[in-house]
C-alpha positions in Angstrom: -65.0 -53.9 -74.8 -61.5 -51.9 -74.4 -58.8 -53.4 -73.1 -57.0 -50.9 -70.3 -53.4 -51.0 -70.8 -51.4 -50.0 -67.9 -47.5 -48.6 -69.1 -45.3 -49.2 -66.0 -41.9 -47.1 -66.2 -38.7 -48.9 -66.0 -35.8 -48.2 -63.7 -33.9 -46.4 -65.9 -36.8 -44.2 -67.2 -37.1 -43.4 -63.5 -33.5 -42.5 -63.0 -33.3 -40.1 -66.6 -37.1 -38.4 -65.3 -36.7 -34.6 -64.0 -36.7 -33.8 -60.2 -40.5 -33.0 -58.6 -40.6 -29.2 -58.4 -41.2 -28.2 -54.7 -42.4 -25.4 -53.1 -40.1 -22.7 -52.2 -39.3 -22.5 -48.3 -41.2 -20.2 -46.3 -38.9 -18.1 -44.4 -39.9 -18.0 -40.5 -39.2 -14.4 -38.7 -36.5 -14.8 -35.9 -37.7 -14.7 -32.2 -36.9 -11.4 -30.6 -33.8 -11.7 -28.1 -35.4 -10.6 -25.0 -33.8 -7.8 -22.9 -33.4 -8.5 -19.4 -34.5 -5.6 -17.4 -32.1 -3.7 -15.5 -33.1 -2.9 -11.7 -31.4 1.1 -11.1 -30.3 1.8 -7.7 -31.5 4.9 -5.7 -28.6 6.0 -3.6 -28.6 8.7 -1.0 -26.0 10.2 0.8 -26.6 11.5 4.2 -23.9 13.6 6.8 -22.5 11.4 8.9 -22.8 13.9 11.7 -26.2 15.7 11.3 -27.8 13.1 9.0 -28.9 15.9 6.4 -29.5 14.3 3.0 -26.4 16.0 1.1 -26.7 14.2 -2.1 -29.2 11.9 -4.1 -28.4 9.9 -6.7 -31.1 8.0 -9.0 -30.4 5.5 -11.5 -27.4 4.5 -10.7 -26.1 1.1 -11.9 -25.8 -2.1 -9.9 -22.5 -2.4 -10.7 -21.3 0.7 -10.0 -18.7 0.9 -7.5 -18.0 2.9 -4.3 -15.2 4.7 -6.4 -17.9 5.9 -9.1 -20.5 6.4 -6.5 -18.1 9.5 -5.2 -17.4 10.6 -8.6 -20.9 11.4 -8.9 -21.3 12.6 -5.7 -17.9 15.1 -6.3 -20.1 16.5 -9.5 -22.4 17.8 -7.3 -20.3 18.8 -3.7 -17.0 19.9 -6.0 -14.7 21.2 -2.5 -15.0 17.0 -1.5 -12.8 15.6 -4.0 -12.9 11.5 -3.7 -9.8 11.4 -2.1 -11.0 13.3 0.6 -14.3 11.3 1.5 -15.3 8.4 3.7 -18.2 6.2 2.6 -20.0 4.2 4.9 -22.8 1.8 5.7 -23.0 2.8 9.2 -22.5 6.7 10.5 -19.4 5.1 12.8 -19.0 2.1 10.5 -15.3 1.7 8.7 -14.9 3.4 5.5 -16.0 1.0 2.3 -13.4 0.4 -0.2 -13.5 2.0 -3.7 -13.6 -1.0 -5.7 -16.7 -2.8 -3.5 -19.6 -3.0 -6.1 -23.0 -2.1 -5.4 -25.0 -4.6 -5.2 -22.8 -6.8 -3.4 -23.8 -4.4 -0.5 -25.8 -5.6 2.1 -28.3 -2.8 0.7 -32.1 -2.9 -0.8 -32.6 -0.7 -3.7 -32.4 2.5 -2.3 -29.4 2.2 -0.6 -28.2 4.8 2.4 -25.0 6.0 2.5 -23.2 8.4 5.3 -20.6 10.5 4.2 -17.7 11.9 6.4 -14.8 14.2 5.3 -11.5 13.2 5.7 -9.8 16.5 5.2 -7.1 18.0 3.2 -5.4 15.3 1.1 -2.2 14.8 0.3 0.0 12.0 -1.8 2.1 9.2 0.4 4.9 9.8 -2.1 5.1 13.4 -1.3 4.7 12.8 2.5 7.7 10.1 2.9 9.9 12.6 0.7 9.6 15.3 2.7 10.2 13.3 5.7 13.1 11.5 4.5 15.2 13.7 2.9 14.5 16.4 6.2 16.7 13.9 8.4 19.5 13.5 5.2 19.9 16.7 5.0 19.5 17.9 8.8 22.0 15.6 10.0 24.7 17.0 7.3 24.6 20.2 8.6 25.2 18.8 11.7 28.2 16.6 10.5 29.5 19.8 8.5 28.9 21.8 11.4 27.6 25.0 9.6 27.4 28.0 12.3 24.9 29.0 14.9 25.3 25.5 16.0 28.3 24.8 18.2 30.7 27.6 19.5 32.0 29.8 16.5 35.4 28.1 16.7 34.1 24.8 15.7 32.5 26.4 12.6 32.8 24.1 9.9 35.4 21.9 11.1 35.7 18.2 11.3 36.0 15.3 13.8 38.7 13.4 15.2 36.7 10.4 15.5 36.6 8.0 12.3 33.2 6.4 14.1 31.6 10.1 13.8 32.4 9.8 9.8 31.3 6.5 9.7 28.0 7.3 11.7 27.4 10.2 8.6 28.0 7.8 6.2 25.7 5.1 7.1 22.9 7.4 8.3 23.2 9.2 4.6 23.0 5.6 3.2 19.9 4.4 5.3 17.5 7.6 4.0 19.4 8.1 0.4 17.8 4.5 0.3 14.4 5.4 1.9 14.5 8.1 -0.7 14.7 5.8 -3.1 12.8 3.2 -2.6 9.6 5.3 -2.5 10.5 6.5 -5.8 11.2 3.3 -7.3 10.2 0.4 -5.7 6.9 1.5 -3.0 3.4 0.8 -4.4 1.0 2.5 -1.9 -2.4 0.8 -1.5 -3.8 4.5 -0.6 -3.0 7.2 -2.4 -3.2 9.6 -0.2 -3.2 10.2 3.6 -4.5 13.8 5.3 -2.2 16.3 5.0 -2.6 16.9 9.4 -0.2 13.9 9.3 2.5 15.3 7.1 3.7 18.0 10.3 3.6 15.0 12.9 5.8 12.6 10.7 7.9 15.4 9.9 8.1 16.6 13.3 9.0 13.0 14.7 11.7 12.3 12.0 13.4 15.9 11.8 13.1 16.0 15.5 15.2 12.8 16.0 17.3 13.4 13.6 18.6 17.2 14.7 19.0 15.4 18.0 20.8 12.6 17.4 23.0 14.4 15.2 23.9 17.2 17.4 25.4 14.6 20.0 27.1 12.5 17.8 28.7 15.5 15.7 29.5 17.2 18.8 33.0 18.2 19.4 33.3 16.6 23.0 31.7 13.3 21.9 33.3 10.0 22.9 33.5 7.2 20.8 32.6 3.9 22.3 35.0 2.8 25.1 33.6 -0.6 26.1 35.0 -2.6 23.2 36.0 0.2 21.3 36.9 -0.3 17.5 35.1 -4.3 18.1 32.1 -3.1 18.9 31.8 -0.5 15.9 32.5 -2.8 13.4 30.8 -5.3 14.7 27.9 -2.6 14.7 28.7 -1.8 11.5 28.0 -5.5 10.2 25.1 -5.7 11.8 23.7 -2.4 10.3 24.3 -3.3 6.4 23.0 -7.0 7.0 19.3 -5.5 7.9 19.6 -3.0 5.6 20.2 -5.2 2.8 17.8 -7.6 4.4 14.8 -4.7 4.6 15.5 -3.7 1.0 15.1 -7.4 0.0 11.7 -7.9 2.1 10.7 -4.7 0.1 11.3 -5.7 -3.6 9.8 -9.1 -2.1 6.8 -7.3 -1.1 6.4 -5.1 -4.4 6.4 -8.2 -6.5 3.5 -9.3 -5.0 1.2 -6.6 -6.4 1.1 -5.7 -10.0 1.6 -2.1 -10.8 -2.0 0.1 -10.4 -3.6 -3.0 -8.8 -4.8 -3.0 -5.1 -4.6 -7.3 -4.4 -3.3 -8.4 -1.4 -1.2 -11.9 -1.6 0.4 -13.7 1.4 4.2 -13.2 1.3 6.6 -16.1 1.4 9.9 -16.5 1.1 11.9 -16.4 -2.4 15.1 -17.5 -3.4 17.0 -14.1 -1.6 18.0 -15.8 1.7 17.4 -12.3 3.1 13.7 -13.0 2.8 13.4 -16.5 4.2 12.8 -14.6 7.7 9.0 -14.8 6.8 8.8 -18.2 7.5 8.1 -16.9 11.1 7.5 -13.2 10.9 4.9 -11.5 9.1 6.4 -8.3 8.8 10.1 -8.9 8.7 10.9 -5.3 6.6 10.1 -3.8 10.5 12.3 -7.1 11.8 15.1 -6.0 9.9 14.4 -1.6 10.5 14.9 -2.6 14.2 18.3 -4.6 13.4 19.8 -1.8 11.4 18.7 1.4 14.2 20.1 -0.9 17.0 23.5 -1.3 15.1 23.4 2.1 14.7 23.1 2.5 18.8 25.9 0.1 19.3 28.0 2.2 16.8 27.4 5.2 18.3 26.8 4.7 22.0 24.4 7.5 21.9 21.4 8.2 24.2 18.9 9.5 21.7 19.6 7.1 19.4 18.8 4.3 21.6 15.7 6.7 22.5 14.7 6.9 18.6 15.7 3.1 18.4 13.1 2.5 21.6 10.7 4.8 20.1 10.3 3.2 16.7 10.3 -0.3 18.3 6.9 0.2 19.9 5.7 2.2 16.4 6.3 -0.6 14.4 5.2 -3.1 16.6 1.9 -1.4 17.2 2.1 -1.2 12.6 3.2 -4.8 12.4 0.7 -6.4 15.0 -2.0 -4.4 12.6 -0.9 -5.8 9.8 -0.6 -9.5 11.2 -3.9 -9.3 12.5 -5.4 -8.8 8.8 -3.8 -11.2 7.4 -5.0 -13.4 9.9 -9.0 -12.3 9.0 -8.1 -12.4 5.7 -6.2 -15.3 4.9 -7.6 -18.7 6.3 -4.4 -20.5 5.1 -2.7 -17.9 6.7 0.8 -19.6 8.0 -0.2 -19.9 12.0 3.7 -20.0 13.1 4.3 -16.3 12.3 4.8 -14.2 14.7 4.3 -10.0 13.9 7.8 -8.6 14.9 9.9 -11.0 16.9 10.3 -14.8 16.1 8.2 -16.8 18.9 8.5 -13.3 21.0 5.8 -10.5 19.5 
């Protein structure tokens, strides 16, 4: 019988023995990325008036935004250029903002808009440069007294009064600075306003302005008689301390938005002292406007300046009580101890 002999391998023969072959590995397809499926928005555009469909538009995007959404609708109504057109949920609703986003609108998929026309257009810049530099240069014909204005004998002559030069000089100095201010240091949150509005500002600023100036470069104008030369300069100091304080609250007030961009920030006071006024007024740049036209009343002692001063007053109260109201709604940290216009008053 045969003996079975069973060879074991050693350790090392296991160690110096070539590596089992294995199969190659079988390459799995990748899964397919799965699109998510984008839900187009049907929007039509009806007349806020007569409720005729003026415009559909289909597919639009879901995050297209009320700025886009009259782009497209300009394509097709060219004479309405977005600028001149009011969007809204509601036929008497308030206008919706160019950068609200579709579908954050309280809207289903076909979504119904009402369109109203706001009229000729025309850029803020242009407007407050035409208003401005009317009153600048209206009141220098006054001061130089070119003819067809007073008798023919006071054609081009000067005053006696030093308070009528100095009246020239700071009213030249309060627009030269609105002037430049809207060049260089506004940032409008509109671009535009209707173009109606430019003949009312312009009416109400050249108007004033002819009127004051007449009086005050008349030749039978008085200077002030009640203190005299006291109450000038004291008149004086108070106009250049507002207007160095409303030039401060508007740098103050540019910083807070970054050029092109629309944000609205709370304003607080900076390191300019001029600006620590907001600590209980909301709109101190109308504060300080109000400061500056009643040192200009003192100077002068003139009826229809104190009637412009009295004028504006209410204006800018009625702007600044506006303006403190939204930042009420819109700010919930909003500081509760500001007042609009006045400290503790309005």
């Amino acid at each position: 019988m045969d003996t079975v002999v069973f060879k074991g391998t050693t350790a090392k023969e296991s160690l110096l023995a070539p590596p089992p072959i294995l199969p190659p590995p079988v390459k799995r397809p990748k899964a397919k990325k799965t699109k998510k499926a984008v839900v187009f928005f049907e929007v039509e555009i009806l007349d806020a008036k007569t409720k005729d469909k003026l415009c559909f538009l289909d597919k639009v995007e879901p995050n297209a935004t009320i700025g886009e959404i009259k782009s497209m609708f300009h394509k097709s109504h060219p004479q309405w250029y977005p600028a001149r057109q009011s969007i809204r949920l509601d036929p008497k609703g308030k206008s919706l903002k160019d950068e609200d986003v579709l579908q954050h609108l309280p809207v289903g998929t076909t979504a119904t808009f009402y369109f109203r026309d706001l009229g000729a257009q025309i850029s803020w810049v242009t407007v407050f440069l035409t208003e401005y530099a009317g009153p600048l240069l209206l009141y220098l014909m006054f001061y130089f007294r070119v003819p067809f204005i007073y008798a023919p004998k006071y054609d081009f002559t000067t005053s006696k009064h030093w308070v009528v030069h100095l009246a020239c000089m700071c009213h030249s100095f309060h627009y030269l600075k609105r002037l430049l201010e809207t060049l260089f240091v506004h940032r409008f949150s509109h671009g535009t306003m209707p173009l109606r509005n430019i003949f009312k500002n312009c009416t109400y600023y050249w108007g004033f302005a002819a009127w004051m100036a007449y009086y005050i470069n008349h030749p039978l104008y008085t200077p002030p008689t009640i203190y005299g030369e006291q109450q000038v300069r004291m008149a004086l100091v108070l106009f250049l301390f507002c207007q160095i304080g409303n030039f401060s609250i508007h740098i103050a007030l540019r910083n807070l938005r970054p050029p092109g961009s629309k944000t609205r920030k709370i304003p607080y006071p900076t390191k300019n002292p001029f600006t620590w006024i907001f600590l209980l007024v909301s709109c101190p740049n109308y504060t300080y406007e109000l400061g500056s036209w009643l040192g200009f009343t003192l100077m002068t002692q003139c009826l229809p300046v104190a009637f412009f001063t009295a004028v504006g007053f209410i204006q800018m109260t009625v702007w600044a009580k506006g303006k403190h109201r939204s930042y009420l709604k819109e700010f919930r940290d909003y500081p509760p101890l500001r007042s609009p216009i006045l400290p503790f008053i309005l």
